[in-house]
C-alpha positions, 0 to 999 in steps of 0.5 A: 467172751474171753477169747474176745477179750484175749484178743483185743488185749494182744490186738492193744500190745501189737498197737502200743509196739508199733506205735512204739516203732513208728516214734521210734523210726521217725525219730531215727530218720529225723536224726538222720534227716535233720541232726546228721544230715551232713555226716550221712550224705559225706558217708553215702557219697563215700560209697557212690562216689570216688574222687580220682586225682588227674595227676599234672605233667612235671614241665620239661627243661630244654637246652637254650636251643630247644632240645630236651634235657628232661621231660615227663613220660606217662606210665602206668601204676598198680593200685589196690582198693582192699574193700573190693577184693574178696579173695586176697590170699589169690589176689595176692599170689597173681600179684607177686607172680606177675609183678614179682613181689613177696606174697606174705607182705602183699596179703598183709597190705591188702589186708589194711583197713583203706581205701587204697592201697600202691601196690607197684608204681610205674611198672613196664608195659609188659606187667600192664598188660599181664595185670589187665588180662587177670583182671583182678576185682579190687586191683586198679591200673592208674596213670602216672608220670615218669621223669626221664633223661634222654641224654642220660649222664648229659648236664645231670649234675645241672638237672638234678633229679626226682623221686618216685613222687616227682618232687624235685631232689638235686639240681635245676629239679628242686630249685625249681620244683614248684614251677615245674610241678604244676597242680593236680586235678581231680574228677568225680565217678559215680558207682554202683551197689557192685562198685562198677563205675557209672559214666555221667555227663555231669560230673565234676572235673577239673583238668590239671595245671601242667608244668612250666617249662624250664630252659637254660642257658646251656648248649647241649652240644657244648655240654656234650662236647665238655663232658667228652674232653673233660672224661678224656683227660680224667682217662689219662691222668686219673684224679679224684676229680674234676670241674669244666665250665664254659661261659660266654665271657659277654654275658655271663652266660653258662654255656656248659658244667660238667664235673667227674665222675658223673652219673646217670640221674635216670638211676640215681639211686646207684649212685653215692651223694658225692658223685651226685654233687655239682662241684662246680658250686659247692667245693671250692680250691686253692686257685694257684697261679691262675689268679696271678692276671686278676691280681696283677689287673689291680697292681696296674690299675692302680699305677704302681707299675707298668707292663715294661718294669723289670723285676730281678726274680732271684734265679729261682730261690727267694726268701721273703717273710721267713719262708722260701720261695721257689719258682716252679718252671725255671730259675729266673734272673730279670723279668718284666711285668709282663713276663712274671705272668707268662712264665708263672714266675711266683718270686716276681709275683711276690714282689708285685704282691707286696708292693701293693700292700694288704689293704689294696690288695683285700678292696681289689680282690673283693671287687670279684666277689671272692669269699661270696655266692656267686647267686646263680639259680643252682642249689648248694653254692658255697661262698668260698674263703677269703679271710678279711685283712685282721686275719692276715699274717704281716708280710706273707698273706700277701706273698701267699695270696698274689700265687693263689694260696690263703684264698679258695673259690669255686670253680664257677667263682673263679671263671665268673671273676675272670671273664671280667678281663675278655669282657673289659673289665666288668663283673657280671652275675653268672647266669643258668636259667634263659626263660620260663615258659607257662604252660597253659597261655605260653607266656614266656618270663626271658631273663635278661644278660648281661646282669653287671655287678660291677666295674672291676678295671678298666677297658684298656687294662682287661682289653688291652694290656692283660688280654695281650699278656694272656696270649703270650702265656699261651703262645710262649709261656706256660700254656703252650699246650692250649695253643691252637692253630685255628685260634688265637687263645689267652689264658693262664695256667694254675697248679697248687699244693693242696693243704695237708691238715697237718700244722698248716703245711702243704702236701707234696703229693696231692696238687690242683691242676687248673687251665682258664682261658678264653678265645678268639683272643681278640674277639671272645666267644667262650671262656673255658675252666678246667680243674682237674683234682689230685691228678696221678699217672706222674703230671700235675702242672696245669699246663699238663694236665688241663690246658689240652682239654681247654685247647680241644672244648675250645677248638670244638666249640668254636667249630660249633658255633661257626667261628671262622678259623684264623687261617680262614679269616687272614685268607679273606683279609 
């Protein structure tokens, strides 16, 4: 009887702990079931399935004739899930071999407690294929895309560039960023118990969003014809630096932008912020005798003289408001109006100046939008400075203003304000950007030329009077260097002191030579700006340094465009 009874007693035992374990289960499995329902099936899709972004394509910028100025090229990257690899100091040595990396900071990395892990990003074809022929568990090859420049240093200070990410930095890239980047998109696989990928027909997908595309109003050709003229002059007068613009004075459109020295935006990295910086917009200068014609434009508007008036210009020496002034060229006697521009005379500009007083000269000036952004699509544009009337001195501010100095704008400023003459007398907004194109139904956003600001002067002065003065300036005054055979031009030279920081004064030794012009004469095409920054190698005259430059990216350009050449045109007539 007692083994009997010692038998149902464990026989009782086994059954209270199994009862026990069965309550014990089932409360489990309804805590699984029912109280963490969500946490367990977001734990076993996290074993069983893997989301796998579908990276979109960064749209492309194309020239206002289609070809391409960036684009986005797929490559490959290598990427590491550190949960799959099994022997990581072995991963780690085919990995710094083939990719050339440092093994003790690999096997740290591939140690990390995640899921994913870069090991190189878009890497060559040829460590591609070395990875793929270990084949390495846990290491993965991944589809990226790359920005690449075909042109190299062509427009870059325009473009910009990217990072590694393909997030816009510089330029057209990151004003425009979120409409070239697109939208990534993703697709789920599912795994086995051994990691491997399982193809199903019912996984979820959703295909990327790619890009926009960019075009600007910028010819390539002009572009490059721009960034060979300007290297040319740089080569033979060796500034610190130096600004070309080229802009269809009809519509305000930007044709070319160039600015020395350049760089290759493909490896920018090699390159120091200030070389990377679009000039053009976001330094500004002392624009000398350049703005001489935009000045005396408004002195003849407003009727206190006429073209014919003759001026006595002191023979050269001239004191006004306690200060001396110098012509720089020749010591003139009697000039008219007119000759006061195409010999640069700066006494006889003085004069002009004063007659029209401070509050006339301030309204007329401002009419240009000197001392503001000019709102072209480019980031980084300063407004410049010109300082309201309450700063003015008494006399000398307009003495000072009238040759160009007490005012300072950027290069893209200052041709904007000018191709109101060529154009007959309208301010208009300069523009970059010519369309957007969508990228999954083509629609195409055209922005529309001309945006007219404003009316600035009259036909018959900008047309008329100042564009006949203009061509005098080159074909007998202080551009006769930009005279060309093939081409009537009008235009005007500009050379300034740069100021010294020292008490105001102006150094004797740093200067701004500048060329602005614009041809045909009679039928403008393209208005050209050349500013060439602390020029060496014994010159610093505009007409010297710049107006060579604007005379052959003029001559070229216009050969481009299919601009028949004087000679041609007289032949026919």
């Amino acid at each position: 009887m007692l083994p009997l009874k010692r038998h149902k007693f464990w026989v009782n035992v086994i059954g209270v702990f199994l009862f026990i374990l069965f309550i014990s289960l089932a409360v489990r499995l309804g805590n699984i079931q029912l109280m963490n329902h969500d946490k367990y099936i977001k734990l076993a899709k996290a074993q069983q399935y893997k989301k796998i972004t579908l990276p979109a394509r960064r749209g492309p910028i194309l020239d206002r004739n289609g070809n391409v100025l960036a684009e986005s090229l797929q490559v490959g990257s290598i990427s590491a899930d550190p949960a799959e690899i099994e022997d990581i100091p072995k991963t780690a040595y085919h990995l710094s071999r083939i990719l050339e990396l440092n093994q003790l900071k690999l096997i740290k990395l591939l140690k990390k407690d995640r899921r994913f892990v870069w090991i190189k990003r878009k890497v060559g074809d040829a460590e591609l294929d070395a990875i793929a022929k270990v084949s390495l568990k846990g290491v993965h090859i991944c589809n990226e895309y790359h920005r690449f420049y075909p042109h190299q240093q062509l427009g870059s200070h325009i473009l910009g560039f990217t990072n590694i990410d393909d997030r816009g930095l510089e330029g057209i890239e990151l004003l425009f960023n979120d409409v070239l980047s697109g939208e990534p998109g993703y697709k789920y696989v599912t795994r086995d118990a051994l990691q491997r990928q399982i193809i199903t027909p019912d996984s979820e997908i959703q295909l990327p969003k790619h890009g926009d595309t960019v075009v600007l109003t910028i010819d390539a050709n002009i572009q490059r014809i721009t960034e060979e003229e300007l290297g040319f002059a740089c080569e033979k007068w060796m500034p610190a630096s130096a600004t070309a613009i080229v802009m269809d004075p009809m519509t305000g459109e930007v044709l070319a932008m160039a600015n020395y020295p350049t760089y290759d935006p493909n490896h920018f990295k090699k390159y120091q912020s200030n070389v990377r910086r679009n000039l053009a917009i976001t330094d500004c200068y002392e624009p000398g005798s350049i703005i001489k014609p935009i000045v005396l434009s408004g002195i003849l508007e407003q009727g206190i003289v006429k073209p014919d008036d003759v001026f006595f210009c002191h023979n050269g020496v001239y004191e006004i408001g306690g200060r001396v002034l110098h012509d720089s060229h020749n010591g003139y006697g009697d000039l008219t109006v007119s000759e006061i521009i195409v010999y640069s005379s700066n006494i006889g500009m003085a004069r002009l100046g004063v007659l029209m007083g401070k509050q006339k000269m301030y309204q007329h000036l401002k009419q240009f939008k000197f001392g503001e952004r000019t709102g072209i699509d480019l980031p980084g544009e300063i407004g410049g400075i010109f300082h309201p009337v309450r700063y003015w001195s008494e006399v000398y501010s307009l003495v000072s203003i009238s040759m160009g100095h007490e005012i300072a704008t950027t290069p893209l400023q200052f041709i904007t304000a000018f191709c109101s003459i060529p154009n007959g007398g309208v301010l208009l907004k300069p523009g970059i950007i010519k369309s957007i194109i969508s990228s999954d139904n083509n629609e195409k956003k055209e922005y529309q030329y001309p945006q007219i600001v404003r009316r600035v002067m009259g036909v018959d002065i900008a047309r008329g009077t100042m564009n006949s003065i203009l061509t005098k300036a080159v074909t007998n005054g202080t551009g006769k260097n930009a005279n060309l055979l093939e081409y009537d031009i009008a235009g005007k030279t500009g050379t300034s002191q740069k100021p010294s920081h020292e008490g105001g004064r102006y150094s004797r030794e740093k200067y701004v030579g500048s060329f602005v012009a614009y041809a045909p004469a009679d039928h403008p095409r393209i208005c050209v700006l050349v500013i060439i920054n602390e020029p060496t190698n014994g010159a610093y005259y505009g007409g010297t340094v710049a107006a060579p430059a604007v005379r052959e990216i003029i001559r070229r350009s216009l050969i481009y465009l299919g601009v028949e050449p004087l000679k041609f045109q007289m032949a026919i007539q």
